[in-house]
VOBA-1610 file (N, C-alpha, C; in pm, whole numbers, padded with zeros to 5 digits, always signed):
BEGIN
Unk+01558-01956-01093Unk+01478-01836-01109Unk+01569-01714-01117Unk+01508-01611-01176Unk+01611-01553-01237Unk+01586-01368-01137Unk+01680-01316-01047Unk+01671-01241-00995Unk+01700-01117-01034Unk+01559-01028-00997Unk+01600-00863-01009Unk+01760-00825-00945Unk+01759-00753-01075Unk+01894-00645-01041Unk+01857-00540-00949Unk+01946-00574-00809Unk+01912-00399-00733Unk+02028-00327-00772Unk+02134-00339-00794Unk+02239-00229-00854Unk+02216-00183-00979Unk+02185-00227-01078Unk+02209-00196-01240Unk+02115-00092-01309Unk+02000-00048-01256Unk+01885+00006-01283Unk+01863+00119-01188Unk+01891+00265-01240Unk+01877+00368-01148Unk+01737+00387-01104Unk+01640+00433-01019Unk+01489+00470-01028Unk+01507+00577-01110Unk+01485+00589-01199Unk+01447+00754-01299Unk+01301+00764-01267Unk+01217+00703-01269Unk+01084+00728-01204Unk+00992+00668-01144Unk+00955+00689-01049Unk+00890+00635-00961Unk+00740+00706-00932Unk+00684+00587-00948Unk+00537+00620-00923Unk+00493+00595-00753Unk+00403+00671-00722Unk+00343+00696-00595Unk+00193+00703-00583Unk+00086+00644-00535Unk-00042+00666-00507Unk-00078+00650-00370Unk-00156+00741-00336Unk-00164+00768-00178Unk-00062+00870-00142Unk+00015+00897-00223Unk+00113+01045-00211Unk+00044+01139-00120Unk-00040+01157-00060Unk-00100+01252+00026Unk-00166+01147+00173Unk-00111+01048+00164Unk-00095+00983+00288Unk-00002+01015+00408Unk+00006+00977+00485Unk+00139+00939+00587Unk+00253+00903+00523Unk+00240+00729+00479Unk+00342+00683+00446Unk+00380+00756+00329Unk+00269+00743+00207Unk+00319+00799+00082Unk+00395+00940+00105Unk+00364+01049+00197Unk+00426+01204+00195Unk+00580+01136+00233Unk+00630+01053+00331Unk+00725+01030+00340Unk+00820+00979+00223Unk+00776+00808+00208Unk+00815+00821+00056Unk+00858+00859+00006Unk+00768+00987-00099Unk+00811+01114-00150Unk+00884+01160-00129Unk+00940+01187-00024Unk+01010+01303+00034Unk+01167+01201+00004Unk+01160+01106+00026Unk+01269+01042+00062Unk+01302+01010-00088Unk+01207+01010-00144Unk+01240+00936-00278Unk+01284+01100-00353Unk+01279+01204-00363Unk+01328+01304-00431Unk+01433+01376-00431Unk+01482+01340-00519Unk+01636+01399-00574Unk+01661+01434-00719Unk+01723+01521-00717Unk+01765+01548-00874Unk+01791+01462-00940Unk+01751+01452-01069Unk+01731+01388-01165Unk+01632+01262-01202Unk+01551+01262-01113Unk+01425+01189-01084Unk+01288+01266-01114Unk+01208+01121-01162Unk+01099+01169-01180Unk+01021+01125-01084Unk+00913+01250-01060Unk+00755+01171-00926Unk+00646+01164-00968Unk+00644+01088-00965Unk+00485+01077-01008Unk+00356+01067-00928Unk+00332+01165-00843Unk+00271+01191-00738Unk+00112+01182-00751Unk+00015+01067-00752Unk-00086+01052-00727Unk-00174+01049-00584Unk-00303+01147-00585Unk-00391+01171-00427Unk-00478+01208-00472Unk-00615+01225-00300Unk-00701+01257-00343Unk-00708+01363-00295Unk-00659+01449-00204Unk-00693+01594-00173Unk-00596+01702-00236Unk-00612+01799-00317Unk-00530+01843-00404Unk-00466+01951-00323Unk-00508+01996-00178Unk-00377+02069-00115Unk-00281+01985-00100Unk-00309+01879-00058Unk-00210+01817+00029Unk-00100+01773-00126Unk-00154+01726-00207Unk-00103+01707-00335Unk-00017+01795-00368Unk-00044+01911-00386Unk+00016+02091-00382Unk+00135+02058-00350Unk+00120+02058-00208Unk+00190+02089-00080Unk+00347+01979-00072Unk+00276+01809-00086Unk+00413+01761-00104Unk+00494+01807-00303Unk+00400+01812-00373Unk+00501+01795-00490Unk+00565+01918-00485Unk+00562+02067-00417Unk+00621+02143-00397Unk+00745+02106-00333Unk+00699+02069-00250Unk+00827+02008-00157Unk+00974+01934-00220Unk+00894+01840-00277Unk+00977+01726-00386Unk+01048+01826-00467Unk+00985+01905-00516Unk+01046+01993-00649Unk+01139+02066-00613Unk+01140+02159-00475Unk+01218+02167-00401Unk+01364+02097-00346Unk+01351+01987-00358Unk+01484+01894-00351Unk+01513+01873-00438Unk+01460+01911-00609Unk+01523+01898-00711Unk+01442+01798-00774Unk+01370+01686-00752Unk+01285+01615-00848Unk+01216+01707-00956Unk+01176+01638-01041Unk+01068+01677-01142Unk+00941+01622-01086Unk+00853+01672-01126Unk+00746+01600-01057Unk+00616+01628-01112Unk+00557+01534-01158Unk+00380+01521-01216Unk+00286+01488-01129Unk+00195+01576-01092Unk+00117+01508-00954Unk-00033+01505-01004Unk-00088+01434-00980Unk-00238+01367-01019Unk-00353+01383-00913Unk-00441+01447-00948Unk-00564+01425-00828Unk-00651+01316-00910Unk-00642+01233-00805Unk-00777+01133-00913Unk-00834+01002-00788Unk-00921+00997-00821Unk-01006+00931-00718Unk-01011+00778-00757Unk-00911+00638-00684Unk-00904+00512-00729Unk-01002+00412-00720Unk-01158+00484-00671Unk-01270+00429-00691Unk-01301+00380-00825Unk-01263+00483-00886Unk-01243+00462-01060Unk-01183+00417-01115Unk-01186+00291-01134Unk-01048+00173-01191Unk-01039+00216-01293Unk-01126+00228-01391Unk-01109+00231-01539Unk-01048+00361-01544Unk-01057+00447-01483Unk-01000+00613-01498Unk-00865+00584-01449Unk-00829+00489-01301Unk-00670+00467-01326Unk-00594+00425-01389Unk-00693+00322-01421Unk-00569+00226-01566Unk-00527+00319-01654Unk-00614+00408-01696Unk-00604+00489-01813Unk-00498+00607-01726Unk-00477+00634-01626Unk-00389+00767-01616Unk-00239+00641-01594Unk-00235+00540-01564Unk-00124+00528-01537Unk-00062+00447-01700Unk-00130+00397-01752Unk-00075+00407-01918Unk-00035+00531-01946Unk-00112+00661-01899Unk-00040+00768-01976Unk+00079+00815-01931Unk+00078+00832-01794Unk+00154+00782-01723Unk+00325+00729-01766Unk+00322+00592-01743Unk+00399+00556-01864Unk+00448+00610-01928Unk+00327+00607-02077Unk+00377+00652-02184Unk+00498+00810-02196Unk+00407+00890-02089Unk+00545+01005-02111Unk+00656+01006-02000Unk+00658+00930-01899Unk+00777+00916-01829Unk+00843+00794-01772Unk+00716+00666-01791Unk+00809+00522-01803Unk+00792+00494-01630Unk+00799+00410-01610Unk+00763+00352-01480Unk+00862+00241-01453Unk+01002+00305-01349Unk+01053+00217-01261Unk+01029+00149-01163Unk+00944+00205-01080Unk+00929+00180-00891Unk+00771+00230-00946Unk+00664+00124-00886Unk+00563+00147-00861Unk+00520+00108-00675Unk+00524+00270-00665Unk+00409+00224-00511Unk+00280+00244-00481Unk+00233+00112-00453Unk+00049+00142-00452Unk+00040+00130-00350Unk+00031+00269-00282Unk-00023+00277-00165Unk-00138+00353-00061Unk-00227+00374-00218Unk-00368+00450-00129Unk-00463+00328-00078Unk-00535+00409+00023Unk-00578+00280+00062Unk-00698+00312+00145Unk-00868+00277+00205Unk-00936+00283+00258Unk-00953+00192+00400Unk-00952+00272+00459Unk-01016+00163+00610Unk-01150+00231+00697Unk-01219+00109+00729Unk-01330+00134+00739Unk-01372+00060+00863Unk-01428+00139+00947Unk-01480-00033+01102Unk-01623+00000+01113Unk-01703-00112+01143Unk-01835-00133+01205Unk-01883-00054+01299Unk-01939+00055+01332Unk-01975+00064+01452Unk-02073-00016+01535Unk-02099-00007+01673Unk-02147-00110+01727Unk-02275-00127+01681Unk-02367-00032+01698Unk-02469-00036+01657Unk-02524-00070+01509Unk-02448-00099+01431Unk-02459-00153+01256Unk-02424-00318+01305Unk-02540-00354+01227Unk-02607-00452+01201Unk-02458-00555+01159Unk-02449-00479+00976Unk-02362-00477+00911Unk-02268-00372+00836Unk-02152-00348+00784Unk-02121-00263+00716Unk-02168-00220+00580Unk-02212-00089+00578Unk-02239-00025+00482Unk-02210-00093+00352Unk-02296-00159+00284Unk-02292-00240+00138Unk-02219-00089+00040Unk-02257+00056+00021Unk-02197+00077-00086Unk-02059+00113-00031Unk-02011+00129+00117Unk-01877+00160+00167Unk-01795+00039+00113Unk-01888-00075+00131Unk-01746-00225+00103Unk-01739-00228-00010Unk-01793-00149-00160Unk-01805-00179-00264Unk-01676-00104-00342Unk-01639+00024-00246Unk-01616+00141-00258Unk-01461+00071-00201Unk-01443+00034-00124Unk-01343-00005+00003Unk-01269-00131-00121Unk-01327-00240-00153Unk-01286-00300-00244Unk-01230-00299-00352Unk-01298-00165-00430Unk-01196-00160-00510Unk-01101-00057-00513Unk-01076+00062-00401Unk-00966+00092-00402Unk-00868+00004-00332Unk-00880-00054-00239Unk-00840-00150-00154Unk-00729-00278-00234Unk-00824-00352-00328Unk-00809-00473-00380Unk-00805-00442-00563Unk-00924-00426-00568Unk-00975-00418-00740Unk-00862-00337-00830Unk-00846-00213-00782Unk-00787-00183-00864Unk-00608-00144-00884Unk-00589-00157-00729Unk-00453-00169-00709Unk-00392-00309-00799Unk-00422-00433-00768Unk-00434-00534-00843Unk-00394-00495-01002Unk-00486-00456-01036Unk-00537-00378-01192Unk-00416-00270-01208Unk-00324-00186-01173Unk-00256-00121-01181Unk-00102-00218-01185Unk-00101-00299-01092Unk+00021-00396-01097Unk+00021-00458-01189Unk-00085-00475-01226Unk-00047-00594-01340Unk-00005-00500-01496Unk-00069-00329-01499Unk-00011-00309-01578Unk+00070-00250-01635Unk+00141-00197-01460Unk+00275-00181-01467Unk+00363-00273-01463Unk+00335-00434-01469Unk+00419-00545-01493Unk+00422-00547-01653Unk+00313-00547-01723Unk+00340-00560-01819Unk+00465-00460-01911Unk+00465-00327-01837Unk+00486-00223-01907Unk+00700-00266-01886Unk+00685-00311-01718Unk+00834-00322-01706Unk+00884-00491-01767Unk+00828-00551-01788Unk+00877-00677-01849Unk+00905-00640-01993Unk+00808-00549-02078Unk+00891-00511-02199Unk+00996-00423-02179Unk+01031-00360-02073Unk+01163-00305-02089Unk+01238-00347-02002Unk+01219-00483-01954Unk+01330-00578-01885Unk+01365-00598-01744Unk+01293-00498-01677Unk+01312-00437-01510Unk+01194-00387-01448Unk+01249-00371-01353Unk+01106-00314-01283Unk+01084-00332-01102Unk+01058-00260-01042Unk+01011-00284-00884Unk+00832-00241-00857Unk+00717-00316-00829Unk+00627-00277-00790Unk+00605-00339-00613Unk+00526-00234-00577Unk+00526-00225-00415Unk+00381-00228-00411Unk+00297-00319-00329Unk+00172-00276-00267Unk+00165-00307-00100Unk+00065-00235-00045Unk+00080-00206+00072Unk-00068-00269+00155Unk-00003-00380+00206Unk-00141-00432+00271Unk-00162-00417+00452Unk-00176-00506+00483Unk-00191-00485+00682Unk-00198-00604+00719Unk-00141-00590+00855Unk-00158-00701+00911Unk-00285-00804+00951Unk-00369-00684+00926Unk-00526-00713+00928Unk-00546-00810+00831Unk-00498-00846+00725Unk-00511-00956+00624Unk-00483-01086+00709Unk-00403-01075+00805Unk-00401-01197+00861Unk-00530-01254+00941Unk-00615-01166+01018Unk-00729-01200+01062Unk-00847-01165+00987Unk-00959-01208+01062Unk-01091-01248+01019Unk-01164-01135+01107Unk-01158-01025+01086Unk-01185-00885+01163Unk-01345-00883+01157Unk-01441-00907+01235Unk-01568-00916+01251Unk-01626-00764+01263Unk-01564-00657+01321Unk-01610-00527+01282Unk-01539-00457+01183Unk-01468-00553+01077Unk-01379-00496+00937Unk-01391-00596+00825Unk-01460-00660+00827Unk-01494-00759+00747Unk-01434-00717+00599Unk-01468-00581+00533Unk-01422-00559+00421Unk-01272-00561+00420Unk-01238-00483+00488Unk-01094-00395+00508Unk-00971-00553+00520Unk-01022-00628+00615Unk-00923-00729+00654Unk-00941-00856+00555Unk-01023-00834+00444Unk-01054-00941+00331Unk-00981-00884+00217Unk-00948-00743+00220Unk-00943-00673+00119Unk-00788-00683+00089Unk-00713-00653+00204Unk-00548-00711+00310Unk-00554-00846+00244Unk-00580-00923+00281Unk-00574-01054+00272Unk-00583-01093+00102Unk-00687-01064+00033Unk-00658-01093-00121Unk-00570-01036-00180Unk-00507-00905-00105Unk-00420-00839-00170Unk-00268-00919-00172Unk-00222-00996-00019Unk-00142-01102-00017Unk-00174-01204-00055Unk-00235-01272-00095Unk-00291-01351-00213Unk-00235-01294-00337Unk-00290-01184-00389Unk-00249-01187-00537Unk-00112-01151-00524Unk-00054-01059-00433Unk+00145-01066-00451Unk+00151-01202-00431Unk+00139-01310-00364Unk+00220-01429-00363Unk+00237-01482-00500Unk+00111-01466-00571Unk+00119-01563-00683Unk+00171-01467-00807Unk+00159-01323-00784Unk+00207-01267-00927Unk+00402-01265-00902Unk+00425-01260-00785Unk+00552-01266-00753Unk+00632-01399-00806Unk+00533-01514-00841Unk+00568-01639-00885Unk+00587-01616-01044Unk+00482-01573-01109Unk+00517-01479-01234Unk+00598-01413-01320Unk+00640-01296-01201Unk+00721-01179-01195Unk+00817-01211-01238Unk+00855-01220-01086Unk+00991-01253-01086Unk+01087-01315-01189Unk+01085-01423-01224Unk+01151-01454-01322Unk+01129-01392-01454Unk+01096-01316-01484Unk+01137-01201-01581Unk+01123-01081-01514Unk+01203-01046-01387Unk+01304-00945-01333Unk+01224-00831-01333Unk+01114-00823-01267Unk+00989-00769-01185Unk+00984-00814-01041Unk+01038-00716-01004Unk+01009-00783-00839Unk+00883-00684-00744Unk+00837-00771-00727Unk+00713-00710-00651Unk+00693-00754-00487Unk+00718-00626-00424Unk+00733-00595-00278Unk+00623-00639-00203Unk+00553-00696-00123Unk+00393-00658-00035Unk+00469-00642+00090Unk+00425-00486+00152Unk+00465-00435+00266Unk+00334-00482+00367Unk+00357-00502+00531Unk+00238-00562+00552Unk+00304-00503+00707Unk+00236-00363+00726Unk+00287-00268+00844Unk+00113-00313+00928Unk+00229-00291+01087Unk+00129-00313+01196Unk+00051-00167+01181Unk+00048-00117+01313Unk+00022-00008+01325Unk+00071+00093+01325Unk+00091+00236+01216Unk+00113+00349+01179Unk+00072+00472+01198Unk+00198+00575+01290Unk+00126+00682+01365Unk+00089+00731+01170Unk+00004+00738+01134Unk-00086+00863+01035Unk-00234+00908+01061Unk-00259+00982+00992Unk-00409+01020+01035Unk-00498+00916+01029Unk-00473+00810+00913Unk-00559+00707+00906Unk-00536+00632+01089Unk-00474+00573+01144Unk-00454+00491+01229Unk-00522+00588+01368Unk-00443+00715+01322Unk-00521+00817+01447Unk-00653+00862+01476Unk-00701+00797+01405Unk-00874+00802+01402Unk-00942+00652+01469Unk-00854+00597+01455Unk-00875+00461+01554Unk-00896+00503+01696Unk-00997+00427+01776Unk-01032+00459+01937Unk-01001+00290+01981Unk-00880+00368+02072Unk-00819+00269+02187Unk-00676+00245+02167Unk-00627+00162+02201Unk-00451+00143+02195Unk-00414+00098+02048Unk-00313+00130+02026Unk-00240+00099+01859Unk-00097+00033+01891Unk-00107-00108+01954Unk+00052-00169+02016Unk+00151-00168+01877Unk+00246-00155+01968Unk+00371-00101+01855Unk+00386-00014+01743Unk+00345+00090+01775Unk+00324+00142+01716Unk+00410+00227+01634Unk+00466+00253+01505Unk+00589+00344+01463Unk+00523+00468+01385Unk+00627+00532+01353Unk+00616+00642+01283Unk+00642+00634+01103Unk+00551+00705+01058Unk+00544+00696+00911Unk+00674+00709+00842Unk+00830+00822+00941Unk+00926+00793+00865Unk+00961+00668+00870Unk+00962+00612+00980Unk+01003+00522+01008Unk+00975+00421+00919Unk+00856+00373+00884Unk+00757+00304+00826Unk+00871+00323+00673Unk+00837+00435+00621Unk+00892+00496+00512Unk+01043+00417+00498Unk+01147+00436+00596Unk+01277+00357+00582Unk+01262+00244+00545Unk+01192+00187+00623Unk+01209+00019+00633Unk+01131-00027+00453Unk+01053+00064+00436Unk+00965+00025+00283Unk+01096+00058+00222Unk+01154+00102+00163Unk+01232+00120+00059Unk+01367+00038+00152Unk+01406-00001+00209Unk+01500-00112+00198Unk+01486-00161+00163Unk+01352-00280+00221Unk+01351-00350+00136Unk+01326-00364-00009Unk+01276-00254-00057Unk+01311-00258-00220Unk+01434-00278-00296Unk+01520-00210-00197Unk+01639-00163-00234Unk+01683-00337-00208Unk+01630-00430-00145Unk+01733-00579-00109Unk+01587-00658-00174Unk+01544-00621-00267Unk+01431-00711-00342Unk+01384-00832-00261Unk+01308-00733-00158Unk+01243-00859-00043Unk+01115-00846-00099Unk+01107-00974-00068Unk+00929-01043-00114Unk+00854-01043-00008Unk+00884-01022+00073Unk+00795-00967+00212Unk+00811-00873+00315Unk+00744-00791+00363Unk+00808-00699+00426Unk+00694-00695+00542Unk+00695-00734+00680Unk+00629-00722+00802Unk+00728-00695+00918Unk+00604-00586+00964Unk+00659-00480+01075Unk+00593-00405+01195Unk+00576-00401+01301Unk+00718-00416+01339Unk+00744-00580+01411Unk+00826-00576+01448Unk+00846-00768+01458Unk+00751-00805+01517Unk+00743-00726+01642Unk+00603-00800+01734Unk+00529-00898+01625Unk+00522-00814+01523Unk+00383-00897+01458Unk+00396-00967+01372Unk+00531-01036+01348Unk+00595-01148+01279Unk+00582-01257+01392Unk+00607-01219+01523Unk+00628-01321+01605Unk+00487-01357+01659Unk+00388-01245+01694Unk+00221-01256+01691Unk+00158-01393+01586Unk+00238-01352+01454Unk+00164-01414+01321Unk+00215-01575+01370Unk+00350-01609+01456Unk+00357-01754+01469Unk+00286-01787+01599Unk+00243-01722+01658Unk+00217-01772+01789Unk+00062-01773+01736Unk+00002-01686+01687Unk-00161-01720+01719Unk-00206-01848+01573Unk-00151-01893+01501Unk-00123-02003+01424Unk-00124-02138+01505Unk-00094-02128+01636Unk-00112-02211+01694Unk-00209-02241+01809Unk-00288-02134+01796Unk-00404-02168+01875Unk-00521-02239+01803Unk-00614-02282+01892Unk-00680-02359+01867Unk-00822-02281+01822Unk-00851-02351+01694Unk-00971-02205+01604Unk-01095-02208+01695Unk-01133-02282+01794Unk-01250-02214+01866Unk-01228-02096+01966Unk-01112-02091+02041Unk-01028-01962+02084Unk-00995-01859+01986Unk-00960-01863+01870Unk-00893-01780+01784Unk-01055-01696+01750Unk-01146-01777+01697Unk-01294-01700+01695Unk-01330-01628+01856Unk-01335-01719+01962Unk-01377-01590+02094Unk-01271-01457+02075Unk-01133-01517+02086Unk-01084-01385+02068Unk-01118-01254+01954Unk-01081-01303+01850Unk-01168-01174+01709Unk-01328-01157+01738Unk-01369-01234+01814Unk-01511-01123+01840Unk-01539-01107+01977Unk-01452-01087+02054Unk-01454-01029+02165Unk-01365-00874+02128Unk-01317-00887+02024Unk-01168-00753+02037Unk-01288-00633+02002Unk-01288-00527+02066Unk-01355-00371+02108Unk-01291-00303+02051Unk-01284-00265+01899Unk-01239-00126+01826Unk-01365-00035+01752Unk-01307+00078+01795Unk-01386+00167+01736Unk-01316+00260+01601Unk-01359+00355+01531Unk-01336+00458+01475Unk-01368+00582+01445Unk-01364+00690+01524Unk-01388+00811+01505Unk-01481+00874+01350Unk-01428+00824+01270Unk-01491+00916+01123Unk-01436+00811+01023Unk-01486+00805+00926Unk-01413+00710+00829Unk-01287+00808+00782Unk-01172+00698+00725Unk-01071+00768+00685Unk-01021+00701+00533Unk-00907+00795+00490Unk-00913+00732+00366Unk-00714+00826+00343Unk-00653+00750+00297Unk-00518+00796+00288Unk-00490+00814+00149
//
């Protein structure tokens, strides 16, 4: 199998969605330097403002997008254009919805999971694949998506959110089988818990918890060492072998005994 080049291929541009996130503002920040392009996609257009100023400030160039990824068909179409006028090295898809049950709901909101799905799953998906296509005709390429550890469980007051995680590592495993050998390497970052506003709207403890630069470092290493997996912080590499071995009538008391709440819905 035939491996991405991490030396040979400068980033000249790099795409960003969720740029008005936690992780994504970091990112950004880290990712801008002269002679680079940003391609700064969000949904709140201060905050949008606010980092591509910043970026431009360190010397990037920078194109920033307000656009709402509920709308698949409206992203496909901005990130072809996209493309077309500045070319796509580094794709990071990293906007993202989370959503919890409150106690009193029955079930979760049918048009929230509809909504949750496809920014979540549907159309991130839909964007990789056609920024794979775009970097296999020009020979290279890094795409990044950003799932949770929540994909590993069966979240009974997240039912959408932790299905949504979970197909999303599903489809990197198998497009990475793809990819890769025509020198597309595609990242799935799969962070525990993250001090950002999204996580800070969570009610109760957030174990191990890091900070978005932090978060931010460790994502672009591993780009930079074309890792095919990226989970963090260890706790929850070593979590992921130990509860593998429990026995699934325990593994169910536990996920519906676990007590999380959420303040307001959030959306990064």
């Amino acid at each position: 199998m035939n491996k991405v080049s991490k030396h040979r291929h400068e980033l000249r541009s790099v795409l960003i969605t969720g740029a008005t996130g936690g992780i994504g503002m970091e990112l950004a920040k880290r990712y801008a330097k002269p002679g680079r392009m940003l391609i700064l996609w969000g949904r709140n257009k201060e905050r949008l403002d606010t980092i591509a100023s910043l970026c431009c400030s360190r010397g990037a160039e920078v194109s920033p997008r307000q656009i709402d990824l509920s709308d698949g068909e409206a992203a496909l179409a901005a990130l072809r254009e996209d493309e077309a006028r500045h070319g796509l090295d580094l794709v990071i898809l990293g906007a993202g919805l989370s959503d919890i049950k409150s106690p009193d709901q029955q079930t979760e909101d049918p048009a929230g999971v509809l909504k949750l799905a496809l920014v979540n799953y549907a159309t991130p998906v839909t964007l990789a694949t056609a920024a794979a296509q775009s970097m296999i005709r020009q020979g290279y390429g890094k795409i990044v998506l950003i799932g949770s550890v929540a994909g590993f469980y069966e979240l009974p007051f997240a039912a959408s959110y932790s299905s949504s995680k979970a197909g999303l590592a599903c489809f990197a495993q198998a497009a990475n089988l793809a990819w890769r050998p025509k020198n597309v390497q595609l990242t799935l970052v799969i962070p525990g818990f993250v001090d950002t506003p999204m996580s800070q709207r969570l009610e109760g403890p957030r174990p191990f918890l890091v900070s978005a630069g932090s978060a931010a470092r460790k994502i672009m290493q591993a780009i930079r060492v074309g890792q095919a997996e990226l989970i963090f912080p260890w706790q929850f590499r070593v979590l992921r072998v130990a509860e593998r071995l429990l026995p699934a009538f325990l593994r169910r008391h536990i996920l519906q005994s676990l007590d999380v709440g959420q303040k307001e819905h959030a959306r990064s």
